[in-house]
C-alpha positions in Angstrom: 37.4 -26.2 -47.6 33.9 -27.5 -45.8 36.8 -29.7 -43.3 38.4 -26.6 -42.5 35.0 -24.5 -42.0 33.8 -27.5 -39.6 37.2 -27.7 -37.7 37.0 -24.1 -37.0 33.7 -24.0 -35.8 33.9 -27.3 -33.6 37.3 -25.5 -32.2 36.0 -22.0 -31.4 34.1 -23.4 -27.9 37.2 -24.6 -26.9 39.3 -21.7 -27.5 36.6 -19.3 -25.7 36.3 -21.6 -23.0 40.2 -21.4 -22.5 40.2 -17.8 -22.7 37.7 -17.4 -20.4 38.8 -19.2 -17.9 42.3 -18.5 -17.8 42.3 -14.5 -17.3 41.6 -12.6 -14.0 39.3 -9.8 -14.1 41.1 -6.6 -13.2 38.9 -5.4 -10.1 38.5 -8.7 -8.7 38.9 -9.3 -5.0 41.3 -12.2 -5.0 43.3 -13.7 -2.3 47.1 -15.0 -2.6 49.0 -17.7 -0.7 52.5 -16.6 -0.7 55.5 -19.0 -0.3 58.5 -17.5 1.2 62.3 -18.2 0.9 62.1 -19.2 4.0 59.4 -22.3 3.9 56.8 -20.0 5.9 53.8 -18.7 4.1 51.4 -15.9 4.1 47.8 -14.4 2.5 47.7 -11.8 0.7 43.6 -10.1 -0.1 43.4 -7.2 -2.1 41.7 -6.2 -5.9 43.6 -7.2 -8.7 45.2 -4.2 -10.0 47.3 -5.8 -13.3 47.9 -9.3 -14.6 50.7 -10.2 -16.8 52.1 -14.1 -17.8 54.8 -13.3 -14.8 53.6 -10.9 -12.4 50.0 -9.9 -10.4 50.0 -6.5 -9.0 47.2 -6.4 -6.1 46.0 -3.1 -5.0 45.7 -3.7 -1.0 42.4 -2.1 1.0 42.5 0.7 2.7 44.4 2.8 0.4 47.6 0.4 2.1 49.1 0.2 -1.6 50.1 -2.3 -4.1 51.8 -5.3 -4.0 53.8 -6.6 -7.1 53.6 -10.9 -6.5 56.2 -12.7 -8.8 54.0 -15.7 -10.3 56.6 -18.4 -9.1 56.0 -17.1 -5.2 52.2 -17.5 -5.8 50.9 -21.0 -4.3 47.3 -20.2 -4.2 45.0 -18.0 -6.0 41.6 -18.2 -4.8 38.9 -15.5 -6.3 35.6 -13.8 -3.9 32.8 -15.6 -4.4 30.8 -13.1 -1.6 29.6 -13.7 1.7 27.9 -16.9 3.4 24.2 -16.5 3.6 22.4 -15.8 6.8 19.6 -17.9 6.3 21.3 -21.3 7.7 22.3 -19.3 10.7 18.7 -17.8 11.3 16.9 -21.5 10.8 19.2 -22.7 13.5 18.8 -19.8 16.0 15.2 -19.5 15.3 13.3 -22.0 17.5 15.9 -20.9 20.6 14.6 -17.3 20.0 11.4 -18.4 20.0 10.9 -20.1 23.0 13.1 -17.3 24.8 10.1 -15.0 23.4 7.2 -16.9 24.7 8.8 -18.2 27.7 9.2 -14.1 28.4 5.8 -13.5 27.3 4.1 -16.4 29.5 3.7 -15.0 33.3 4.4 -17.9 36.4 1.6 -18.2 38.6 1.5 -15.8 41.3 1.8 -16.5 45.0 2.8 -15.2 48.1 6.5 -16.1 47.4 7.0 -14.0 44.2 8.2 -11.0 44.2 9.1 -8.3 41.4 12.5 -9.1 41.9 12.0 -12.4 40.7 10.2 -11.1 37.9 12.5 -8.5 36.7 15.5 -11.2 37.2 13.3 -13.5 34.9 13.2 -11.1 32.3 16.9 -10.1 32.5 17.7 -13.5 31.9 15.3 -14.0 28.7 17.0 -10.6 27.5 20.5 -11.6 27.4 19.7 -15.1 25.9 17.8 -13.0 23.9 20.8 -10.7 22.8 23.2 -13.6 22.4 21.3 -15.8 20.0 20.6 -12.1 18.1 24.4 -12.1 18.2 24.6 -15.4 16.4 23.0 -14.4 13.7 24.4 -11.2 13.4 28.1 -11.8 13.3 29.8 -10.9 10.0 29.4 -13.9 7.6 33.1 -16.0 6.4 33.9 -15.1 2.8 33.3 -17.6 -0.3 36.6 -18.6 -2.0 36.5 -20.1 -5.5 40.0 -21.6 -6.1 41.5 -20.4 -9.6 44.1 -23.0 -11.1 44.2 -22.0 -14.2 46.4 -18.8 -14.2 49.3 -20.8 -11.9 49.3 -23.8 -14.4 50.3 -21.8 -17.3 53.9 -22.3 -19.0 
């Protein structure tokens, strides 16, 4: 009886484990590659709305519906992971920025051939470098995609 106390507690990680793993959390943002009849494919993102051993039914943004996906159509099931971070982005743009700023704030020496037109093209210039490396940083980060085997390679 001890044996089968052991085996059973020496099992249960593995069962858990399994369990865990294999499901899909209703809610989840999850995105589907799609194989079609025809050899072409397409992606599918939406929130998983239902899960059964056959089917997922995705519940597509912007109140667009839901989507019932056959499991044997499914080729890829990848779950959100959230966005890229910034910093990366911001510790490569971040020298350029500032040398646009100090090159902006640093005056050329005056003389009889400077004009304010020169200045005020100088600082239009530092201004739209200035915009475009802020525009860098501040496009809309790629998504994270974690790929999710597990539920495809079910019998």
């Amino acid at each position: 009886m001890s044996r089968a106390i052991v085996s059973l507690i020496l099992a249960l990680p593995l069962v858990a484990s399994a369990q865990a793993i294999d499901s899909i959390p209703i809610g989840q943002r999850v995105r589907v590659q799609i194989i079609s009849t025809h050899g072409t494919s397409a992606q599918i993102i939406g929130l998983v709305d239902a899960v059964s051993p056959d089917t997922l039914t995705l519940r597509i943004a912007a109140g667009q519906g839901t989507v019932l996906l056959p499991r044997h159509s499914i080729s890829e099931i990848a779950v959100s992971a959230g966005r890229q971070s910034r910093l990366p982005r911001v510790a490569f743009v971040l020298p350029a920025l500032l040398a646009t700023a100090a090159a902006a704030v640093v005056s050329p020496p005056h003389n009889a051939h400077t004009s304010g037109s020169t200045q005020a093209t100088r600082y239009l210039l530092f201004g739209s470098e200035a915009a475009l490396l802020g525009s860098l940083v501040m496009r809309p980060m790629p998504e994270k995609w974690r790929p999710l085997y597990s539920w495809l390679e079910r019998p």
